[in-house]
Wavefront OBJ file of the C-alpha trace (Angstrom):
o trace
v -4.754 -2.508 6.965
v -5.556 1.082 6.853
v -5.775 3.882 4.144
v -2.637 5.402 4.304
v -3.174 7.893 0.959
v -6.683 8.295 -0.661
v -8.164 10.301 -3.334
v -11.014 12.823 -2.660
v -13.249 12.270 -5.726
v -14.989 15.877 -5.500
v -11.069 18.158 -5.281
v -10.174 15.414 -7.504
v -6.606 15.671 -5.267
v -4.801 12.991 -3.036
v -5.202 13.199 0.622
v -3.176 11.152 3.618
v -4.885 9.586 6.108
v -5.174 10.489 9.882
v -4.883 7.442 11.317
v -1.900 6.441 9.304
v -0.708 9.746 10.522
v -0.511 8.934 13.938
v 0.276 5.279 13.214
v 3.582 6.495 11.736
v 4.362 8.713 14.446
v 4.133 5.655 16.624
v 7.223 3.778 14.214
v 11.011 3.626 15.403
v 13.670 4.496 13.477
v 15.299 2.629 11.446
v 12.674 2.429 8.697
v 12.084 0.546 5.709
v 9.276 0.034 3.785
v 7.915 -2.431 1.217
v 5.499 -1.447 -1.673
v 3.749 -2.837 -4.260
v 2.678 -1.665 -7.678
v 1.333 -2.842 -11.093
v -1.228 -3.212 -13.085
v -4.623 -4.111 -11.698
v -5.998 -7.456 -10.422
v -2.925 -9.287 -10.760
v -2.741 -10.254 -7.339
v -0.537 -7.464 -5.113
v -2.856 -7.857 -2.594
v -2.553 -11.440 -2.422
v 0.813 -11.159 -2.524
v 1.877 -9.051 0.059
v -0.713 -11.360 2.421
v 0.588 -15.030 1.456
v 3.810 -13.586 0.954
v 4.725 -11.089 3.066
v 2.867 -11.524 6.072
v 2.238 -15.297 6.005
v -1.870 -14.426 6.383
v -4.889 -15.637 4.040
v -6.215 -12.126 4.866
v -5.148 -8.197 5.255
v -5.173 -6.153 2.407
v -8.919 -6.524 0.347
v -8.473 -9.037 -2.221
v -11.326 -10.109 -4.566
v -12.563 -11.945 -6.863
v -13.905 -9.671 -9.779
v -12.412 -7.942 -12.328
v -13.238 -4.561 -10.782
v -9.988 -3.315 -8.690
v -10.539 -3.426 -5.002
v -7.760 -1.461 -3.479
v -8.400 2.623 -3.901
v -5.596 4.575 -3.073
v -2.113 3.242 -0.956
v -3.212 1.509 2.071
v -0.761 0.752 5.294
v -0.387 -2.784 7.328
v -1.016 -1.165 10.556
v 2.261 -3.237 12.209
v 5.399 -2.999 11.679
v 7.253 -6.143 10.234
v 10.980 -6.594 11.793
v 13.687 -6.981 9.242
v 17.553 -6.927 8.535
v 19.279 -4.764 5.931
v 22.108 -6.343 4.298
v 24.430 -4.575 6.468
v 23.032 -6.680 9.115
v 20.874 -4.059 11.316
v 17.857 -4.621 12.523
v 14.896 -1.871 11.218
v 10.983 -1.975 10.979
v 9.213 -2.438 8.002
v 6.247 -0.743 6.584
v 3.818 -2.550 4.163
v 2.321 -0.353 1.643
v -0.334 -1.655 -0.722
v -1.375 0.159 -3.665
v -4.056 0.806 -6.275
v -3.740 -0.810 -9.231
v -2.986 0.771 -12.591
v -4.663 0.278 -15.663
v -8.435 0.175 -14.658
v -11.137 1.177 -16.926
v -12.274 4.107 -14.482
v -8.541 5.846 -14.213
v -6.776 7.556 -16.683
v -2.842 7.371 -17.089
v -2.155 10.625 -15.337
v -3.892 9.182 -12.070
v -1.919 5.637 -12.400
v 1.542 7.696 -13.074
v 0.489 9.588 -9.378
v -0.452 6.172 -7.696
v 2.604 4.458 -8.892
v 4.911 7.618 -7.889
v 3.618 7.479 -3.839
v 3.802 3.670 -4.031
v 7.902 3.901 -4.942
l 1 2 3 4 5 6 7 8 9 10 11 12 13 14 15 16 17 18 19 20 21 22 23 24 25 26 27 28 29 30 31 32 33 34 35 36 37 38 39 40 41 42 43 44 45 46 47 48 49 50 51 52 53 54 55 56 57 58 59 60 61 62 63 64 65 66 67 68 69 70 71 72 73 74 75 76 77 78 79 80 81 82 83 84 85 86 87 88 89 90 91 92 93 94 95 96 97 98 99 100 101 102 103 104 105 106 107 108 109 110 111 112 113 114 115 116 117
């Protein structure tokens, strides 16, 4: 996984990464994408790994109670799925912070959860 949107502490402002720049130039249309949100350490890390992409490991999970994912990170390949209308498209994974930590406030977790949907 790669950052795909993180948060420059100093401008206190959201910034998107390069490399998922030029990884998304690299995707055919047509394009879906698949993201997760919610509160913090409840395990949308280890979902979209065990779930999603069948793997024990790809987005950071942990096992404290301090939030490991920063930002909205990117699985750096796309996953082949079907709409309902039957056509074939590729699939981004997005993974994102979680909201509700002690170190955020509510106006960062409303901005996390807006990029995520």
């Amino acid at each position: 996984a790669i950052p795909l949107i993180t948060v420059d502490e100093i401008k206190k402002e959201f910034v998107v990464n390069n490399e998922a720049i030029e990884f998304l130039r690299t995707v055919e249309s047509p394009l879906g994408v698949v993201a997760v949100a919610g509160n913090y350490r409840t395990g949308k890390s280890f979902l979209l790994n065990r779930g999603l992409l069948n793997r024990n490991s790809g987005f950071g999970v942990g096992s404290t109670v301090n939030a490991c994912t920063k930002g909205l990170w990117l699985w750096k390949k796309v996953v082949k799925g079907i709409t309902p209308d039957g056509e074939e498209i590729n699939t981004l994974i997005v993974d994102s912070e979680g909201l509700g930590a002690f170190e955020e406030d509510s106006n960062h977790d409303a901005r996390i959860f807006s990029l995520a949907i």
